[in-house]
DRENKOLBA-274093 format. One record per atom (N, C-alpha, C): atom name; x, y, z; residue in three letters. Coordinates in pm, 1 decimal, padded with zeros to 6 digits. Layout:
N
+------+----------+----------+----------+--------+
! zati !        u !        v !        w ! drenlo !
+------+----------+----------+----------+--------+
!   CA !        X !        Y !        Z !    Ala !
...
+------+----------+----------+----------+--------+
END
This chain:
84
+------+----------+----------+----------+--------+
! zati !        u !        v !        w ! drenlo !
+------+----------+----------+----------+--------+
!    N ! -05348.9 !  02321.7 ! -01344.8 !    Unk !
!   CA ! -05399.7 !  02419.0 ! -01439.9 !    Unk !
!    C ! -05309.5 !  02421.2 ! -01561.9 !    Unk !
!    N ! -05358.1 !  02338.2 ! -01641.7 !    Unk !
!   CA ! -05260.1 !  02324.0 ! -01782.6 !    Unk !
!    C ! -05377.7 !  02393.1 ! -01917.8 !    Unk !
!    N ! -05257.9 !  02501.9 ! -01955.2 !    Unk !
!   CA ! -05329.4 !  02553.0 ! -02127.3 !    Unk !
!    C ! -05217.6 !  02482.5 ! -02228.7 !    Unk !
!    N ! -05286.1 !  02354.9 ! -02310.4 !    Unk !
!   CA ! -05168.0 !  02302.2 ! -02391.3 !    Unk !
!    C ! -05053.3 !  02289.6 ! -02319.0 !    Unk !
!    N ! -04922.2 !  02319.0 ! -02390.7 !    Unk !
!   CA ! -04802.4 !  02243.8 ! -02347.9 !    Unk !
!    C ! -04772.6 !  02337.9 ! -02214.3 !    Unk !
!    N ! -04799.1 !  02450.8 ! -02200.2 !    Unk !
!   CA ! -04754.7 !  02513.5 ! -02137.4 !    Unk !
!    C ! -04827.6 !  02475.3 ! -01966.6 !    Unk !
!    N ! -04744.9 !  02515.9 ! -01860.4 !    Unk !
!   CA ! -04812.7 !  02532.0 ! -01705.8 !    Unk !
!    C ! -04807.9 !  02660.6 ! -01638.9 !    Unk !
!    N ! -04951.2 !  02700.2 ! -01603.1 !    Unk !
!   CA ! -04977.6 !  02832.0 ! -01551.9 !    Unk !
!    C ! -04907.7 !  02822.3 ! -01398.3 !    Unk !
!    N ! -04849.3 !  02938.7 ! -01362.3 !    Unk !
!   CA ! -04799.6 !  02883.2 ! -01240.1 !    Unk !
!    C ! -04862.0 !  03031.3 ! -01175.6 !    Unk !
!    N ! -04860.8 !  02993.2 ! -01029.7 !    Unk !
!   CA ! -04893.5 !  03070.9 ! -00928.1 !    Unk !
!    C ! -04813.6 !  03261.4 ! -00935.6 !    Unk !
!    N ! -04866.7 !  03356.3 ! -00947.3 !    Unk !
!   CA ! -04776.1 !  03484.5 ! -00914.5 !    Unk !
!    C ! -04647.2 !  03470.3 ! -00820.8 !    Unk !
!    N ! -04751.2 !  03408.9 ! -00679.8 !    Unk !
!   CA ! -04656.9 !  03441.0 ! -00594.6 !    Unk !
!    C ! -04562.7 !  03329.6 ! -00603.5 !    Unk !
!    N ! -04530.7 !  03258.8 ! -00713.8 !    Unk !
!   CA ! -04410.4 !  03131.8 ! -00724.6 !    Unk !
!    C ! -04336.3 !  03208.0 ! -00839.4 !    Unk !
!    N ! -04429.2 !  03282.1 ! -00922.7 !    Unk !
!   CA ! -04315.5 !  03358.4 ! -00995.4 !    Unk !
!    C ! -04233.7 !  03450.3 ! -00948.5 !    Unk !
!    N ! -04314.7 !  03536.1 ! -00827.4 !    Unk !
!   CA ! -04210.0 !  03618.7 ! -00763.6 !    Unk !
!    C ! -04103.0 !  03551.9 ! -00670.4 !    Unk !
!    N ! -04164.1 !  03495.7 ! -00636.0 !    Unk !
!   CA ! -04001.3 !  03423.3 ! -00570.5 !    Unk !
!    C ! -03891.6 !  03349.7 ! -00629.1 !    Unk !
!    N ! -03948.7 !  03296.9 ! -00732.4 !    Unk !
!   CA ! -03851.7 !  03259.5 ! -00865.1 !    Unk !
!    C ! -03742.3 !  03395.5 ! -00875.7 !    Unk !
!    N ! -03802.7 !  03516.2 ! -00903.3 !    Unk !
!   CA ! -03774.1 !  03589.8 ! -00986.5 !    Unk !
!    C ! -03710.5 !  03661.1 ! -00875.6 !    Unk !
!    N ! -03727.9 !  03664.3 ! -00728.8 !    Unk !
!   CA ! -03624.5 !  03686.7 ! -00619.7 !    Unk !
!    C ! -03456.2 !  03601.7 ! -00610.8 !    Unk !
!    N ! -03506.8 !  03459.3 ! -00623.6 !    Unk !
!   CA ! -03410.8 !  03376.1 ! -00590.6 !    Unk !
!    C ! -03272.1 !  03413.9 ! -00734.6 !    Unk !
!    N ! -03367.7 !  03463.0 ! -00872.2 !    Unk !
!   CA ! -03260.8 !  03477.9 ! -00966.1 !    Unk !
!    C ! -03201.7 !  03572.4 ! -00899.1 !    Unk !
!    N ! -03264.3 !  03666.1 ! -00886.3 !    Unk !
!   CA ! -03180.1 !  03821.4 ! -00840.5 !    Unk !
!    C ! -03096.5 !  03764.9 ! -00738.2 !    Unk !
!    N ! -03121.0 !  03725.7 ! -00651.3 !    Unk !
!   CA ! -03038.6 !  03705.3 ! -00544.4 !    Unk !
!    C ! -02908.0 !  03619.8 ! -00575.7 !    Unk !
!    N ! -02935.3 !  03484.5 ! -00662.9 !    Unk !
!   CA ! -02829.0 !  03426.2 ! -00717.5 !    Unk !
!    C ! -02707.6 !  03517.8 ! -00785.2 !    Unk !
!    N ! -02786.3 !  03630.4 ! -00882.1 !    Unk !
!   CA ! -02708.6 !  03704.5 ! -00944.1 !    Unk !
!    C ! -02649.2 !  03795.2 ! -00862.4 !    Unk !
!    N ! -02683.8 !  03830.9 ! -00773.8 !    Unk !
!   CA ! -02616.3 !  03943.4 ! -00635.0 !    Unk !
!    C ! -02478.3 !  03837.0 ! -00583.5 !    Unk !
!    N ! -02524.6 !  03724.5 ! -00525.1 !    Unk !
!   CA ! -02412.2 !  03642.7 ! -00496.5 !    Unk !
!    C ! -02289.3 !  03656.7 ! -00542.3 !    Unk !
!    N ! -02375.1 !  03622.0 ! -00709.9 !    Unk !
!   CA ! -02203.7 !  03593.3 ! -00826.8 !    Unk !
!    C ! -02130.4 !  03734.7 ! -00823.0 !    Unk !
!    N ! -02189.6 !  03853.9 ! -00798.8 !    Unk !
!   CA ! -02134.7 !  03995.4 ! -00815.7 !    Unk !
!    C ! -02070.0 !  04027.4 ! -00677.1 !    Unk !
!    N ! -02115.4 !  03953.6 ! -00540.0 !    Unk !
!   CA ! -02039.3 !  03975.1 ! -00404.0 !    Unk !
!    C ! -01960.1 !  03832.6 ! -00421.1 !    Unk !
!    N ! -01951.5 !  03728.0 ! -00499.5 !    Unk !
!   CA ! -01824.6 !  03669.5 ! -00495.8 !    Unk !
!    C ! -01714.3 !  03760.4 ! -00599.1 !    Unk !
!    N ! -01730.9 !  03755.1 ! -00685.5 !    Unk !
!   CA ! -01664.9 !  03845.8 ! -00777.5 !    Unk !
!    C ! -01602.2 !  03971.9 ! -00691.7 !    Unk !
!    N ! -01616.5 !  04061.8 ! -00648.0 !    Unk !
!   CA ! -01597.9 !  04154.9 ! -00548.4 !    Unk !
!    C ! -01498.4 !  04089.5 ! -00445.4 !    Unk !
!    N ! -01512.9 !  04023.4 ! -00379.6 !    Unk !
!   CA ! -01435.2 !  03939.3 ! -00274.4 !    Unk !
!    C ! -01306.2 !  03893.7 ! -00346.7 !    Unk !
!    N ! -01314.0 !  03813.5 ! -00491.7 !    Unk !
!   CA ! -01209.6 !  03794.3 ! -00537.8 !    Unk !
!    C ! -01055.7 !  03894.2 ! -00601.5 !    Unk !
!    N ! -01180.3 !  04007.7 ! -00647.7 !    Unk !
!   CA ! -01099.4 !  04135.8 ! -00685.7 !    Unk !
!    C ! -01035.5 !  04188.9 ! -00604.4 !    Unk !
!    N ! -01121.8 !  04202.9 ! -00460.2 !    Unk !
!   CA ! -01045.1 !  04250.8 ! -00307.2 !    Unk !
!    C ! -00891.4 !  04171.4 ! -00256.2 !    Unk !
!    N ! -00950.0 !  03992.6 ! -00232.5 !    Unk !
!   CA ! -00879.7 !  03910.9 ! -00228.3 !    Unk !
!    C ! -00729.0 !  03965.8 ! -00297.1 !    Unk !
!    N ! -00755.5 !  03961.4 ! -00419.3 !    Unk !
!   CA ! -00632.8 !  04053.0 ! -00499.5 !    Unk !
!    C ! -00490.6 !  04133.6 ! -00450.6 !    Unk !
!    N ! -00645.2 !  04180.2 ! -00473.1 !    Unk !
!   CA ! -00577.6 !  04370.5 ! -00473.4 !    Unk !
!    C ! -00507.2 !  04345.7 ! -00322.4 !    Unk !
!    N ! -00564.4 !  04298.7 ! -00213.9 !    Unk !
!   CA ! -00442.5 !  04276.9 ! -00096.6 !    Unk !
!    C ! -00361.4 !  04203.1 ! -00076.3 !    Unk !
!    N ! -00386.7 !  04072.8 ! -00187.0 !    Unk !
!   CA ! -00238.9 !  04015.7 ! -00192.9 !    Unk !
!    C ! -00102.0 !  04071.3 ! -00278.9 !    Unk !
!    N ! -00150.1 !  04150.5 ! -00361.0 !    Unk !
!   CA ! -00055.6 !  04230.7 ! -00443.5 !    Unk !
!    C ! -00015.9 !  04335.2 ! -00340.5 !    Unk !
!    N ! -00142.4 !  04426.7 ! -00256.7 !    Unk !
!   CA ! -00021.7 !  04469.7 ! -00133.1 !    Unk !
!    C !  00029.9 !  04451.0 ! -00041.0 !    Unk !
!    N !  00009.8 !  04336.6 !  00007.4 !    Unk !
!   CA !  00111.9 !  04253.4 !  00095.5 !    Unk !
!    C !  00203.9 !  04180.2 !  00021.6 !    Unk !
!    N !  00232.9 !  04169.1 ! -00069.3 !    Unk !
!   CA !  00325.9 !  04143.4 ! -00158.2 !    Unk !
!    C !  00429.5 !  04246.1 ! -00192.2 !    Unk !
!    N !  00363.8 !  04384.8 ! -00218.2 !    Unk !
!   CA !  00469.2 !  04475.9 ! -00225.6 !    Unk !
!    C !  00480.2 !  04612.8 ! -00108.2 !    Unk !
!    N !  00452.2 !  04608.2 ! -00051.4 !    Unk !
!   CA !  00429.6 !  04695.5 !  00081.4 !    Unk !
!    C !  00483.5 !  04665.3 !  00233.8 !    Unk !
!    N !  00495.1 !  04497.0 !  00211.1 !    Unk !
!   CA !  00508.8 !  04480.5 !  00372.4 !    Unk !
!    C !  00606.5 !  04353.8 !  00358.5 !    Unk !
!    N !  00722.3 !  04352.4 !  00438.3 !    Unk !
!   CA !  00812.1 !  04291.1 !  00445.3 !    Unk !
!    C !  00816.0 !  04122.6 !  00514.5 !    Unk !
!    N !  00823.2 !  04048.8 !  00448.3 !    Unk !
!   CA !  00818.2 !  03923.1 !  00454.0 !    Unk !
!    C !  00885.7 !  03854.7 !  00604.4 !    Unk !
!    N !  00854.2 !  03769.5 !  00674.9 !    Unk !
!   CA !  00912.1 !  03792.1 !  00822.6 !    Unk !
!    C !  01041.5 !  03741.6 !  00818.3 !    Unk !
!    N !  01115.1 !  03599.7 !  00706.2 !    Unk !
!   CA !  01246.8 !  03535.9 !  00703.1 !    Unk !
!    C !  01296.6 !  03706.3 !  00662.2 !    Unk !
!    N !  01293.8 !  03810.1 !  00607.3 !    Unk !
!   CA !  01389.6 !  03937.1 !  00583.5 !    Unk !
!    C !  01380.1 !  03999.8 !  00724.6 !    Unk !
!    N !  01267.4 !  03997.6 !  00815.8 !    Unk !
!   CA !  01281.8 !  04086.8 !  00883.8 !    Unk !
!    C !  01392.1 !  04054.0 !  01027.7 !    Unk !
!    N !  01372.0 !  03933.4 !  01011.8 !    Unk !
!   CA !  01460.7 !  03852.0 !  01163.4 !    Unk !
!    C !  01588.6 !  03913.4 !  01143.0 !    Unk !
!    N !  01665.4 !  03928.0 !  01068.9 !    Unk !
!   CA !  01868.9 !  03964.8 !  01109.1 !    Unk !
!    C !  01782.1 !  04088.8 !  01175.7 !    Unk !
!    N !  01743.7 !  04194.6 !  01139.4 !    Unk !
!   CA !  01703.7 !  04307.6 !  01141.7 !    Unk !
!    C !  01643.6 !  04333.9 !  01302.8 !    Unk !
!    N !  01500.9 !  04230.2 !  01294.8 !    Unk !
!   CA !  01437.7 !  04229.9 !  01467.7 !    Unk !
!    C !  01596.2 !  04193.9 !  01575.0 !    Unk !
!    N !  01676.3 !  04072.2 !  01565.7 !    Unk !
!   CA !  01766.8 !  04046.8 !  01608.0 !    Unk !
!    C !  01853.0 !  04144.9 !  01655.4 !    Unk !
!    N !  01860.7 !  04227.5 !  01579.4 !    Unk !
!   CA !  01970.6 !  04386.4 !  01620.1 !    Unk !
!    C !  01899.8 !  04454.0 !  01682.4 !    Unk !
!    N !  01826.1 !  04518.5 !  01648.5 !    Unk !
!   CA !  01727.3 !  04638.7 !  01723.5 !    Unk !
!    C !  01681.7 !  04539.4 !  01852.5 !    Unk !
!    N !  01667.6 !  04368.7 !  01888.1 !    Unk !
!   CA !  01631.9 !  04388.4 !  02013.2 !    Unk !
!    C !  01802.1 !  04354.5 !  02109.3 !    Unk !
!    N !  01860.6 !  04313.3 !  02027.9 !    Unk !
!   CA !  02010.2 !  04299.2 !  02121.7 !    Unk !
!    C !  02019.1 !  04461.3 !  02156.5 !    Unk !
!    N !  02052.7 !  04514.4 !  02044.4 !    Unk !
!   CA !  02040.8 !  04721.6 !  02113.5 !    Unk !
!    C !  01982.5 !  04736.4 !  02260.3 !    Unk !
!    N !  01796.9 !  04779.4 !  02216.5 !    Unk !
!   CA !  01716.7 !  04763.9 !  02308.5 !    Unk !
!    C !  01761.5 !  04697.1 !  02456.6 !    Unk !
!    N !  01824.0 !  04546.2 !  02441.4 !    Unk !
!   CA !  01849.5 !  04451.3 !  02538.7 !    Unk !
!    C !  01980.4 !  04525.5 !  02614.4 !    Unk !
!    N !  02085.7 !  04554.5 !  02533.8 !    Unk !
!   CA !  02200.4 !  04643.1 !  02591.3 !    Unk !
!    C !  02219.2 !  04785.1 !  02648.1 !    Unk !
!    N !  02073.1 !  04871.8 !  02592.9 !    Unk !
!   CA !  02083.8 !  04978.0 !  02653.2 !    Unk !
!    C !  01990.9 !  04979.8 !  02771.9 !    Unk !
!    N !  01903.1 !  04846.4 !  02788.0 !    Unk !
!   CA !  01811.5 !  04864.6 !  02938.0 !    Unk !
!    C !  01909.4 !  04823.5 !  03008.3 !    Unk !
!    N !  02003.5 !  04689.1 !  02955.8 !    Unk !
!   CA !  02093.7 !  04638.8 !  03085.8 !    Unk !
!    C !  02159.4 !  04757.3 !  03134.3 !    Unk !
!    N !  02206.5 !  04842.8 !  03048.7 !    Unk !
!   CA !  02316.3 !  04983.5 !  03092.0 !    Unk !
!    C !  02256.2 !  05087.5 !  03148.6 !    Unk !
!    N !  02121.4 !  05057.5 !  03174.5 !    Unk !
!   CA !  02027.9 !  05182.6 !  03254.1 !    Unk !
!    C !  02023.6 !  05140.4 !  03383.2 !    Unk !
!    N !  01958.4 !  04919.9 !  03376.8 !    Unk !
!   CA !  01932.7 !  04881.4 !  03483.2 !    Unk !
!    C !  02066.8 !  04870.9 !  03570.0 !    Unk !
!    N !  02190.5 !  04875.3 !  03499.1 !    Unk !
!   CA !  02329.9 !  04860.5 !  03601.2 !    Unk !
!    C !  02346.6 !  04968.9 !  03666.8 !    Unk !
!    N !  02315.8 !  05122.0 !  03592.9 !    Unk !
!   CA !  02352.2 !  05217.3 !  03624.0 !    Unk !
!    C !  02291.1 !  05271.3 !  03779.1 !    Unk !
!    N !  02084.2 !  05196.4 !  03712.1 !    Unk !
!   CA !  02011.4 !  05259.8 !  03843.3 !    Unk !
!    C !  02091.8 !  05124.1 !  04015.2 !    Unk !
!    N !  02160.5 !  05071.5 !  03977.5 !    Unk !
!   CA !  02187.5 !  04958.7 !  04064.1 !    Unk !
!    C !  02320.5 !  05025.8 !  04151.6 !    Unk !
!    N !  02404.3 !  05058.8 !  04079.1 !    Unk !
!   CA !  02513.5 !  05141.2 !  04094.4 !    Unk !
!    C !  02541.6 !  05253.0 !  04200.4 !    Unk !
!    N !  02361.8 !  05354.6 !  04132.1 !    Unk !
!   CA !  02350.4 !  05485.9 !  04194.5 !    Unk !
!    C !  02275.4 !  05401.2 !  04361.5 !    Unk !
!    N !  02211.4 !  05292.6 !  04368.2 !    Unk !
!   CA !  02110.6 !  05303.5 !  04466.7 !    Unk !
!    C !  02252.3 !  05223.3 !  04565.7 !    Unk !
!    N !  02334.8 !  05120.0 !  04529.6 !    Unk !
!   CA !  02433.8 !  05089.4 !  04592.6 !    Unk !
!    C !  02536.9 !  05193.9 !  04675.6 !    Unk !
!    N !  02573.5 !  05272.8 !  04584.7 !    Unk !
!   CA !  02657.6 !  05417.9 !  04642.4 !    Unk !
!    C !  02614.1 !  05466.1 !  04762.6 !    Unk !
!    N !  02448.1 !  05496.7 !  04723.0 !    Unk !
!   CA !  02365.8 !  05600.6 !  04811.9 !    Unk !
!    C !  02365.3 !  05533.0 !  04966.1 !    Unk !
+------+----------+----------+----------+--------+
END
C-alpha cells in the first residue's frame, strides 16, 4: 500500500514501534539510574568502610585478646574441675 514516496503502515506496527521506543527510552533511564547508584556506593565504600590491608594489625589483636582470655577461662574451668 504505497501513496507516492511515502508507505502506509499497519496501526498495530505503529504501536509497537512506538512501544519498543518507549521501552528503549525506559532502558537508557534504568541504565542511567544503575550507574548513579553504582556511584553513590562506591563513594560510600570508599569513605565509610575500612579497607581490609588496614583492618588486619587491628583483627590480629582483638583475636590474640579473645584467644588469651578463652585460654584463661578454659585453664581456669580445668583447674576448678581437677581440684574438685
Amino acid at each position: 500500500m504505497t501513496d507516492g514516496n511515502s508507505v502506509s503502515r499497519h496501526p498495530a506496527i505503529v504501536r509497537v514501534e512506538e512501544r519498543l521506543k518507549n521501552q528503549g527510552q525506559t532502558l537508557e533511564r534504568l541504565e542511567q539510574l544503575i550507574k548513579d547508584e553504582n556511584a553513590e556506593t562506591r563513594l560510600e565504600l570508599e569513605t565509610h568502610y575500612v579497607r581490609s590491608e588496614i583492618f588486619e594489625p587491628v583483627r590480629l589483636v582483638v583475636y590474640g585478646l579473645v584467644g588469651m582470655t578463652l585460654m584463661g577461662v578454659l585453664t581456669a574451668v580445668i583447674a576448678l574441675v581437677l581440684r574438685g
